[in-house]
VOFIKOL-713192 format. One line per field, with one value per residue (C-alpha): x negated, y, z; residue number from 1; residue in three letters. Coordinates in pm, whole numbers. Each point is the difference from the previous one (the first is absolute). Layout:
REM residues N
px = (X/...)
py = (Y/...)
pz = (Z/...)
i = (NUM/...)
aa = (ALA/...)
REM end
This chain:
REM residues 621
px = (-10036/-301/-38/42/321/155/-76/141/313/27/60/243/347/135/68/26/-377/-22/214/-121/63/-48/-41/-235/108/174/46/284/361/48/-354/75/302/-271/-249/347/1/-329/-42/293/-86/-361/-154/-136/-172/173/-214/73/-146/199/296/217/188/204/-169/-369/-235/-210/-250/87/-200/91/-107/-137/-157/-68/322/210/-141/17/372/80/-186/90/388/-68/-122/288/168/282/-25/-122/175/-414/-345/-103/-399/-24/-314/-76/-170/-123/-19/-148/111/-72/335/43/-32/226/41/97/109/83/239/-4/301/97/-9/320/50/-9/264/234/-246/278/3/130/63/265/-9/238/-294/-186/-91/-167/-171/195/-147/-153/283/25/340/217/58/302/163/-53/-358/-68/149/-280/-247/129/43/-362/-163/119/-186/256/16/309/68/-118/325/170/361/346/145/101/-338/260/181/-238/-259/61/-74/-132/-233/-145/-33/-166/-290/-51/-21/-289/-180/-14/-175/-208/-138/13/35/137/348/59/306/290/236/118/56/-321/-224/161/-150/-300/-74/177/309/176/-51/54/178/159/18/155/-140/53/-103/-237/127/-287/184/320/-143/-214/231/284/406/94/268/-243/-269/273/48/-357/-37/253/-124/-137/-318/-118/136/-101/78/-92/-53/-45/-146/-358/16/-95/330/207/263/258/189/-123/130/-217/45/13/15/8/26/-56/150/-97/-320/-361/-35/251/-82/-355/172/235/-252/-208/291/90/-369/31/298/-107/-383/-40/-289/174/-211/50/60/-102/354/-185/-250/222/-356/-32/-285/-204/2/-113/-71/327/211/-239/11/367/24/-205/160/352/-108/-143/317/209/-227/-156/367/130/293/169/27/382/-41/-221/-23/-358/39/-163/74/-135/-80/-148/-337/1/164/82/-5/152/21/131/-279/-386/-287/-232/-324/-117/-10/-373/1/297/-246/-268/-54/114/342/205/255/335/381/125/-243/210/148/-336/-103/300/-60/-349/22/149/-188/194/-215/-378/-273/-27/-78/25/326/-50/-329/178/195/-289/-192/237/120/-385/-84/312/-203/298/-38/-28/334/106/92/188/6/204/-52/275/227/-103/3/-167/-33/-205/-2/-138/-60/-63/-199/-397/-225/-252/124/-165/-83/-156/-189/-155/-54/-212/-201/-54/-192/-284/20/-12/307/57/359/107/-230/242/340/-43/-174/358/201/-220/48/410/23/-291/-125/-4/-12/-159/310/40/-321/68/369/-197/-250/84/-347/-57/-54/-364/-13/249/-179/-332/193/85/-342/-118/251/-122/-371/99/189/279/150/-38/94/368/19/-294/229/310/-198/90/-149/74/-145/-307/49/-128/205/289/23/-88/253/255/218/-126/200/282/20/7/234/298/-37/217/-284/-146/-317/-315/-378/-68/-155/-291/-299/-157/-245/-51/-136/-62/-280/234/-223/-223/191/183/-373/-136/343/175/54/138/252/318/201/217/183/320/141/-91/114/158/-348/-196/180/-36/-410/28/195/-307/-299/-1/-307/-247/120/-143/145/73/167/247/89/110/199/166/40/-159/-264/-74/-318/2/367/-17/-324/110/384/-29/-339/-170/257/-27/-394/40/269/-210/241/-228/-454/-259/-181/-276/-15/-341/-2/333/-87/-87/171/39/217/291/305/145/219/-89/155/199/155/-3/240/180/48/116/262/144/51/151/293/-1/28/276/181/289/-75/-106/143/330/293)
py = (9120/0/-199/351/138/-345/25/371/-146/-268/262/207/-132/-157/337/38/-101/-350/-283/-288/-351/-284/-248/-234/-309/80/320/161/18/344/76/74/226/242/-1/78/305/136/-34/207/246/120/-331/-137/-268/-327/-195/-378/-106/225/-41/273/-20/236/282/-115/-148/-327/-220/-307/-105/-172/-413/-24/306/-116/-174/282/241/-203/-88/357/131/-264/74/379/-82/-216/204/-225/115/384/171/197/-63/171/39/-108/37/-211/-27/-247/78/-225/134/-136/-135/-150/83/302/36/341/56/335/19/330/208/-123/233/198/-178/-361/100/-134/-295/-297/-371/-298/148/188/381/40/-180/327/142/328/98/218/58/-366/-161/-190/113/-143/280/141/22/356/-60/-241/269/247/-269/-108/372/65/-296/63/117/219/296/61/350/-42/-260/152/38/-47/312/292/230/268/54/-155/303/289/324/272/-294/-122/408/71/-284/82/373/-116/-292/297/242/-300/-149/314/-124/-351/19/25/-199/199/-113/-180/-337/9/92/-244/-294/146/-1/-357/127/-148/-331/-207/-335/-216/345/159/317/-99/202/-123/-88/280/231/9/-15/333/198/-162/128/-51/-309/-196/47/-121/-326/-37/76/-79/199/283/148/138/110/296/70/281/-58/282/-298/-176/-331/-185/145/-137/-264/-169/227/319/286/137/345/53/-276/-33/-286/-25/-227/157/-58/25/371/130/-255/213/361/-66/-155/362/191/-187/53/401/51/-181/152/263/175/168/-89/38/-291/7/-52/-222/-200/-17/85/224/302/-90/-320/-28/-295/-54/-66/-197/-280/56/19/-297/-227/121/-85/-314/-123/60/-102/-354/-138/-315/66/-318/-28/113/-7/214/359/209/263/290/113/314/50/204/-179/-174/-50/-364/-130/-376/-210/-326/-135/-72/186/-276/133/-39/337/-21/-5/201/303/-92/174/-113/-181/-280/-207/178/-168/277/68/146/245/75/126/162/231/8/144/326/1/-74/-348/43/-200/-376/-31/381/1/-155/144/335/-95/-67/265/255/-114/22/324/66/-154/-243/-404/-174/-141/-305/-285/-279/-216/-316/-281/-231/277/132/366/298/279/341/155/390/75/342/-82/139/-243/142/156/183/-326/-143/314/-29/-403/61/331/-249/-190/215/-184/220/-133/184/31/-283/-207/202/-77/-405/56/154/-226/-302/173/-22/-353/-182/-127/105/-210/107/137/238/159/27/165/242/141/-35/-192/-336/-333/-23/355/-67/-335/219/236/-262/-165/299/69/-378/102/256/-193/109/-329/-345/-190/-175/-259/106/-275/236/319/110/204/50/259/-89/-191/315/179/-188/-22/371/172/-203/-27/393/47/-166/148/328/2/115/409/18/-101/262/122/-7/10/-303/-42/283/-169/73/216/214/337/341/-203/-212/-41/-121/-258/-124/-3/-249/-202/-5/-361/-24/301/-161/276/-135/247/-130/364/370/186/396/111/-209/114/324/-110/-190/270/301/-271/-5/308/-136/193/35/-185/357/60/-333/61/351/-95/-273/221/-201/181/-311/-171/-299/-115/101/-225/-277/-13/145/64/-293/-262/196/-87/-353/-70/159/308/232/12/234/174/-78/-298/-76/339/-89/359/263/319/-41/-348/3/-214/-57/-244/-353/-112/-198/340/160/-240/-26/376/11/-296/239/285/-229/-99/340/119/-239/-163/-166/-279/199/-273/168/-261)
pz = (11162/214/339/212/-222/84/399/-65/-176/297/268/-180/-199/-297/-261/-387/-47/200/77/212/-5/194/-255/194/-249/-298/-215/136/-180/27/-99/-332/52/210/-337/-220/288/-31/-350/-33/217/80/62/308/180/125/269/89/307/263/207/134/325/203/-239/72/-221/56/-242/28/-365/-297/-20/-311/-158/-368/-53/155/-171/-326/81/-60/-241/-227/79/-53/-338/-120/-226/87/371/-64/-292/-58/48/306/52/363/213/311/268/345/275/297/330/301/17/-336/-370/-172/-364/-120/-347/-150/-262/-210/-98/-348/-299/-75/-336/234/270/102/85/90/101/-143/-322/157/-15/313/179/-15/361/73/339/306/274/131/-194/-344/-93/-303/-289/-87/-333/2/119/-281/-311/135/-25/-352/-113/94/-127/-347/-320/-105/225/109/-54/-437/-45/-260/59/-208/21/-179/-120/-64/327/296/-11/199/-221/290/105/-388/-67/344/-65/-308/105/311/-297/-237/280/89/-327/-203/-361/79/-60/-359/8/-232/273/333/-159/-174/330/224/-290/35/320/57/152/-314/-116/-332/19/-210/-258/265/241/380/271/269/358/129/-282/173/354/-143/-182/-45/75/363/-78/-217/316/218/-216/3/360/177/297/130/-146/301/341/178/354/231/386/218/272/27/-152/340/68/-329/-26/-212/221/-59/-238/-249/-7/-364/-289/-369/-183/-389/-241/-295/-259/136/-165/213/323/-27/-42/249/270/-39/64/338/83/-96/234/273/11/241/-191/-312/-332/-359/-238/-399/-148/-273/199/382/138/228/-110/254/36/380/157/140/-300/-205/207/69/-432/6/192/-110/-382/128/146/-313/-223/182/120/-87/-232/-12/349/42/418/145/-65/-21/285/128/363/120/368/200/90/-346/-360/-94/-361/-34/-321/-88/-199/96/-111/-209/105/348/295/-86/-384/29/101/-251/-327/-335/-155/180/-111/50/-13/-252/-236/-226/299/104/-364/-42/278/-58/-350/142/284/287/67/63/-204/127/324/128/117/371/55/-107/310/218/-84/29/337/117/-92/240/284/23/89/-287/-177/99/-257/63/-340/116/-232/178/-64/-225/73/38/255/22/325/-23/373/127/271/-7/17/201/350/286/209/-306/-115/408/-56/-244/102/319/-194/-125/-373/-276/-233/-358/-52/-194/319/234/-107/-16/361/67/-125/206/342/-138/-151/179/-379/-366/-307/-341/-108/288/-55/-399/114/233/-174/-419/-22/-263/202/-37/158/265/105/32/217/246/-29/101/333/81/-27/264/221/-22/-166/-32/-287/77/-253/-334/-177/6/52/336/280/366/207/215/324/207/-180/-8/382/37/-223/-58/327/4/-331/70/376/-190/-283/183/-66/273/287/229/-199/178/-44/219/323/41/91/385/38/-310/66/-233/-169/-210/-302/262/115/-326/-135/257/171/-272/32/333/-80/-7/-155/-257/-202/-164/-65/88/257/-83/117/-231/-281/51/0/-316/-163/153/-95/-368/57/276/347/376/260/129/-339/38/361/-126/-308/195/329/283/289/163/-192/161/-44/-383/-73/151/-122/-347/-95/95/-152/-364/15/114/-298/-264/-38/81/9/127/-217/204/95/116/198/224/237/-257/42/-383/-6/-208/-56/-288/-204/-144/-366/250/155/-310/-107/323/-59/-345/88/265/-254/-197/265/99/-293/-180/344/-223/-269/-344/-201/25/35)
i = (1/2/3/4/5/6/7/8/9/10/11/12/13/14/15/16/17/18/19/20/21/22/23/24/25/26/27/28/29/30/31/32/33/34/35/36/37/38/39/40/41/42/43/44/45/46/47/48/49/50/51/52/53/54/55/56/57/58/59/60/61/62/63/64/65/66/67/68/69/70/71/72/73/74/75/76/77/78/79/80/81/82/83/84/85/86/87/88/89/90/91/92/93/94/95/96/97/98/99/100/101/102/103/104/105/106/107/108/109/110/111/112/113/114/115/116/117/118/119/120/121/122/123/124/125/126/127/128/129/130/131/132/133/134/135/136/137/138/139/140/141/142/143/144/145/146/147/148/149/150/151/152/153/154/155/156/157/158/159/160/161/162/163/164/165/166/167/168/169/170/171/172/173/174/175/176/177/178/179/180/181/182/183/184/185/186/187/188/189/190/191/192/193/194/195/196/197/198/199/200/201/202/203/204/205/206/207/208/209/210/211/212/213/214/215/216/217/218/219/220/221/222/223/224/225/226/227/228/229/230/231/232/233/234/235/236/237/238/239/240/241/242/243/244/245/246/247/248/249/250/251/252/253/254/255/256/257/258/259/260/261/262/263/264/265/266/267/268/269/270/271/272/273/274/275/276/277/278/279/280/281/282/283/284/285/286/287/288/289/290/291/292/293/294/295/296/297/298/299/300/301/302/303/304/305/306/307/308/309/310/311/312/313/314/315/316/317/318/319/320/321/322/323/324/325/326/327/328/329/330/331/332/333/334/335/336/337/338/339/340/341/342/343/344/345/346/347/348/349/350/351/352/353/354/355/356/357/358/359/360/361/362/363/364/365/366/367/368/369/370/371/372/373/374/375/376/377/378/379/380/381/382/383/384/385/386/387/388/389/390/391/392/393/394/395/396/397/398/399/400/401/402/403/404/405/406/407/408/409/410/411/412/413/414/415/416/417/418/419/420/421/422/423/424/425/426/427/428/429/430/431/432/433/434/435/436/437/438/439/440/441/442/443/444/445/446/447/448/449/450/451/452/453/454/455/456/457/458/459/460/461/462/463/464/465/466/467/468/469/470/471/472/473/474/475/476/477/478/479/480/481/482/483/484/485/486/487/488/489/490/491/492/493/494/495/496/497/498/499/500/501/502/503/504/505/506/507/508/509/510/511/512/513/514/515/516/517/518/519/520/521/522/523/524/525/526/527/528/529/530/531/532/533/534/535/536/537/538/539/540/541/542/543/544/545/546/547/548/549/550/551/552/553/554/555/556/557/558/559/560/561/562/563/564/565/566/567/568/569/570/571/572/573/574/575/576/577/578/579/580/581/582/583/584/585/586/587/588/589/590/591/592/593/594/595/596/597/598/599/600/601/602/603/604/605/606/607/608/609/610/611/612/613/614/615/616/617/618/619/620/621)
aa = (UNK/UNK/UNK/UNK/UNK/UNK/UNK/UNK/UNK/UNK/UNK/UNK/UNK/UNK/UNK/UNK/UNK/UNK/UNK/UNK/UNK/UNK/UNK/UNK/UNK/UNK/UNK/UNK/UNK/UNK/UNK/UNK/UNK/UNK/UNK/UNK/UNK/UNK/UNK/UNK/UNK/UNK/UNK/UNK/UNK/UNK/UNK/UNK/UNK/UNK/UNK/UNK/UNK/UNK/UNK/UNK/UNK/UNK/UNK/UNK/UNK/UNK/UNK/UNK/UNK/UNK/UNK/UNK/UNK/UNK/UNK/UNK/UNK/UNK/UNK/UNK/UNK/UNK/UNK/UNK/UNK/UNK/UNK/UNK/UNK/UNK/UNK/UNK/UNK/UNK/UNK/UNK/UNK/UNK/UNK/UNK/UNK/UNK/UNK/UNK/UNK/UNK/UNK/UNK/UNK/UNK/UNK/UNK/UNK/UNK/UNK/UNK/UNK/UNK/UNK/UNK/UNK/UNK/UNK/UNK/UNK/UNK/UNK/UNK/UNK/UNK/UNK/UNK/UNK/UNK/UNK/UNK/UNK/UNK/UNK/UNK/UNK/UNK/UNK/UNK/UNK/UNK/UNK/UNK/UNK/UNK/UNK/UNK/UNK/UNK/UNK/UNK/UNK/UNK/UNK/UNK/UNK/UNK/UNK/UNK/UNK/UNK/UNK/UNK/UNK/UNK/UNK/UNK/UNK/UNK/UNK/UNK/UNK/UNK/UNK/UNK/UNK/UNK/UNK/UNK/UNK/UNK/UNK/UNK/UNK/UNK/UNK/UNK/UNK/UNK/UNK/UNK/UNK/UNK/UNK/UNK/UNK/UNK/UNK/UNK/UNK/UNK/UNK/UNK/UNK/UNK/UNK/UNK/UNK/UNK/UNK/UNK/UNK/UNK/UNK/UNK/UNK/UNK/UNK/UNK/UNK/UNK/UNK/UNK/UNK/UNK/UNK/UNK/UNK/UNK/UNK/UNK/UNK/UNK/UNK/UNK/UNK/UNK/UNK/UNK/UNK/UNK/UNK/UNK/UNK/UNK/UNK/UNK/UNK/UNK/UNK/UNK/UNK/UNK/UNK/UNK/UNK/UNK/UNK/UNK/UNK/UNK/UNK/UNK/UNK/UNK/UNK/UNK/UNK/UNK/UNK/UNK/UNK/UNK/UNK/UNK/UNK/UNK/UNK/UNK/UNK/UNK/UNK/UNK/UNK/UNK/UNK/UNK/UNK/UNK/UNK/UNK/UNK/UNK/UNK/UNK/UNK/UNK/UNK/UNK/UNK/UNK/UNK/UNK/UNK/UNK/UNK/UNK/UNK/UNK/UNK/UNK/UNK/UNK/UNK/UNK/UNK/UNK/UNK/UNK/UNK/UNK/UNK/UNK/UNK/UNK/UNK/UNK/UNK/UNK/UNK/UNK/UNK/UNK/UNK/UNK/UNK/UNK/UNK/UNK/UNK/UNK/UNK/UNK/UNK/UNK/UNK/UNK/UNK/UNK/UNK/UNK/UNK/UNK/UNK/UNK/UNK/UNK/UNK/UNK/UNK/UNK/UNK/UNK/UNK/UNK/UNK/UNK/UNK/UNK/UNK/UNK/UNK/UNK/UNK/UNK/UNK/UNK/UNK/UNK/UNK/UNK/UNK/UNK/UNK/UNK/UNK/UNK/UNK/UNK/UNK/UNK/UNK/UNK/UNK/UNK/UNK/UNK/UNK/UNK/UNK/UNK/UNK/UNK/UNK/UNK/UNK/UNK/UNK/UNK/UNK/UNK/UNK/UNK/UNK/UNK/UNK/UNK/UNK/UNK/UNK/UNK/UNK/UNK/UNK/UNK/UNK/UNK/UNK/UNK/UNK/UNK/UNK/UNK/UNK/UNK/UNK/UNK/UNK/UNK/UNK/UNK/UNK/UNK/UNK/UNK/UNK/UNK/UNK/UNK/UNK/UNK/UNK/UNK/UNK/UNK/UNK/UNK/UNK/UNK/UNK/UNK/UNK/UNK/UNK/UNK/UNK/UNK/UNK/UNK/UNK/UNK/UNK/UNK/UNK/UNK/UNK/UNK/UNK/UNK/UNK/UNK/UNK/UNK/UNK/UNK/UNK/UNK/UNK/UNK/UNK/UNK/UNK/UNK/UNK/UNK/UNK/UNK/UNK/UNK/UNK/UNK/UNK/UNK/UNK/UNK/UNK/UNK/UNK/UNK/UNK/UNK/UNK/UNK/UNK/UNK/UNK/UNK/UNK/UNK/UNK/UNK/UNK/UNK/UNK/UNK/UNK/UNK/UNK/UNK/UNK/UNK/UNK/UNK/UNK/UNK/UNK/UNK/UNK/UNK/UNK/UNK/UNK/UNK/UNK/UNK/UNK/UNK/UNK/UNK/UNK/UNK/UNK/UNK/UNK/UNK/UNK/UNK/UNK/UNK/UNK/UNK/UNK/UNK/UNK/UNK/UNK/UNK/UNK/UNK/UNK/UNK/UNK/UNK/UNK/UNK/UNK/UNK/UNK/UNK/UNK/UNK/UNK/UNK/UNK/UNK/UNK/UNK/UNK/UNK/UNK/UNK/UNK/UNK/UNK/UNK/UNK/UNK/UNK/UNK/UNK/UNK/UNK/UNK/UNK/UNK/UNK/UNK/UNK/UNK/UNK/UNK/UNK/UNK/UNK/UNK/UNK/UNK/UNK/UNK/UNK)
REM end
């Protein structure tokens, strides 16, 4: 932690990343229980030499530097004290108030947790919020079930090989593994292919099947002994979610208790009735002919959340809620990978492996490491914000949020023409998502445009070398937008996102006459005309300004006589905010100037086809 992250940190409040302590003597007793916290959860920094009081921060210093800081790191590494060794960085500070040591203690690896004290594995804390709270029983069986070397799902099971498969399931995979590894299944029957592919296993001379066997394809009451719970649980709201409640009605539900085969089938067909847009489904494959970008990352996620949720936990149920604005996927059960490697190529540890191949083998799980930036990438090429993940390690949980709001809007589309910089697209839509947020981490970048790490980190390099950022904290890899930026559109933003607001050009500026290239050409700075959203007139410009046109053609096509009013109030406002240029610029009063649109207003116009042309969410639920 650097000397200006900690002044940061001072001014803000105690969260899931930092926990102050006074500790101007001694090491404090309850020290300890905040590393047990952040080690199981996603780490975090602990700073002695700070005292909080009626919710405000203030250094008061530590004593003795060396021997504090030597007091706990030698307590940390008493195995005695700590249940595992935890690398732990630190750091002084000398303020001009006193000394502050800040130590960071990293999130522990999944085959370490729970991390407890005392030798006592109900002394295990994990992090909520800015408290260190005790874990539960049930919090402590995830941790155990996770840190083992046997995966849970391959546990082989004592149960009847004859009776716990269910026979439509065993003959429909094998039907989909035969169409997808053509030549593969030479197996002279049902018993036979289940060994091979590890659905049946050999012990003590006797076949068993697999825990991920029965949750796969096995009869609906050996899943239920298995599982004592629902698979999944699909509702249907016909609300927004800012609008849901415990006390709300779905408007449709289904809930499955049945194996993972059917789950899958039975989640499609709840998607196929409720869609709007009729589409045909492959019989074999449930994928839809098409494929449109729509339903893969609905397919996606859906086959993510049966195939990534924590089995053995008996009280929480994955869910999918579909609203209006959004649709909702929740699992018990943490991803193990982090947002940002999460959206990176290539294989990551999983909590069913033996699930995950299963469907794999037939084609209903992508290669390693495709499935969430199926999601992404999908929801992109629908001009949608990206989906949000919430991977909760104190929970551990899961949740996919698949908004249908566009990321880029009118007011943004004129922010940006306003500023004369020439973005490419991928430049464009973290631009957009700054004016929303305010900042954007490495991962946001990677979410919004499908690009590696090195490439995204050149991307915002490159928005900094305009400046257009400024580098938030290079440690975590955040930016902000620029300070003249930030104090120019972000209030503007905001002000605006209520659709409901008169629409307006802004003020017209004094003074402009029939020579408006003129005067855009030579005052452009002191124009104050600050467009947050086009007026009926101005779209009917945009829309006649994709050829260049007169400003005899314009007034026509938009139906005004009066010259000077139409400069100043529509025309005039479109040049300032980089909607529309001369095609002469340098010759303001030639009887041959032009107007026509910028790549801003070509893309101003093409977003208002769009919403013309599809007013109601595409996404069809």
């Amino acid at each position: 932690m650097t000397k200006d992250e900690l002044l940061a940190k001072l001014q803000s409040i105690e969260w899931s990343d930092i926990e102050f302590k006074e500790a101007t003597w001694a090491v404090p007793k309850d020290a300890l229980s905040t590393v047990s916290a952040f080690a199981n959860t996603e780490g975090g920094h602990i700073v002695f030499g700070v005292k909080q009081a009626n919710g405000k921060f203030t250094t008061t210093g530590v004593t003795n530097a060396d021997k504090m800081q030597n007091d706990f790191l030698g307590q940390v590494r008493d195995s005695n004290k700590v249940s595992v060794f935890l690398p732990i960085d630190g750091t002084v500070h000398d303020l001009a108030e006193g000394t502050v040591l800040a130590f960071y203690i990293p999130e522990a690896q999944r085959h370490q947790k729970p991390v407890y004290l005392d030798g006592n594995p109900k002394k295990a804390h994990i992090r909520r919020g800015g408290r260190d709270d005790t874990c539960t029983g049930d919090e402590l069986l995830r941790f155990i079930r996770d840190a083992s070397n046997i995966r849970y799902d391959a546990e082989p099971l004592d149960v009847d090989v004859t009776r716990c498969f269910d026979e439509s399931s065993v003959r429909w995979y094998r039907t989909r593994f035969a169409a997808s590894n053509p030549g593969r299944d030479t197996a002279a029957d049902d018993t036979a292919f289940l060994r091979t592919w590890g659905f049946l296993v050999e012990q003590g001379g006797v076949l068993r099947p697999t825990r991920a066997a029965i949750l796969v394809l096995g009869s609906g009451e050996y899943v239920r002994q298995v599982l004592p719970r629902m698979v999944t649980d699909m509702q249907l709201y016909r609300n927004a979610s800012t609008e849901y409640d415990s006390a709300v009605r779905w408007a449709d539900r289904l809930t499955v208790e049945d194996n993972l085969i059917k789950a899958w089938q039975a989640i499609v067909e709840f998607y196929f009735r409720h869609s709007e847009r009729p589409f045909a489904v492959d019989a074999s494959t449930l994928r839809r002919d098409d494929d449109p970008p729509d339903y893969i990352s609905f397919r996606e996620a859906a086959i993510n959340l049966l195939i990534h949720q924590d089995f053995g936990d008996t009280t929480r149920v994955p869910v999918i809620r579909f609203f209006r604005d959004q649709t909702e996927f929740f699992n018990p059960g943490d991803a193990f990978a982090s947002r940002e490697q999460l959206l990176d190529p290539g294989d990551k540890e999983v909590r069913n492996p033996s699930i995950v191949n299963a469907f794999r083998r037939i084609g209903l799980s992508d290669q390693g490491g495709t499935g969430v930036r199926a999601i992404f990438d999908g929801w992109r090429q629908l001009g949608y914000l990206p989906p949000e993940i919430e991977n909760h390690r104190a929970e551990k949980s899961f949740r996919l949020r698949l908004r249908k709001e566009k990321l880029i809007t009118e007011a943004q589309l004129l922010a940006q023409a306003s500023l004369g910089a020439h973005l490419s697209e991928h430049e464009a839509a973290v631009f957009a998502l700054l004016m929303r947020n305010g900042q954007v981490d490495l991962a946001d970048i990677k979410a919004l445009t499908g690009l590696t790490g090195a490439q995204a980190l050149d991307l915002a390099q490159r928005l900094t070398v305009q400046v257009l950022t400024e580098p938030l904290s290079e440690a975590a890899h955040t930016w902000r937008l620029a300070p003249h930026l930030r104090t120019r559109f972000t209030a503007e933003l905001t002000d605006n996102a209520d659709e409901n607001q008169p629409s307006g050009a802004g003020a017209a500026a004094t003074g402009v006459t029939d020579q408006v290239t003129d005067q855009v050409a030579s005052e452009q700075a002191e124009l104050d005309q600050s467009l947050d959203r086009l007026t009926e007139v101005q779209w009917r410009i945009v829309s006649y300004a994709d050829a260049p046109r007169s400003l005899a053609e314009l007034m026509t096509h938009a139906g005004y006589r009066q010259r000077p009013h139409f400069v100043a109030a529509h025309l005039a406002p479109l040049l300032t905010g980089g909607v529309l240029r001369p095609t002469i610029p340098d010759k303001p009063r030639s009887s041959l100037q032009r107007y026509v649109l910028t790549e801003a207003g070509i893309q101003l116009k093409l977003l208002r086809e769009q919403t013309v042309a599809k007013p109601n969410d595409e996404n069809g639920h």
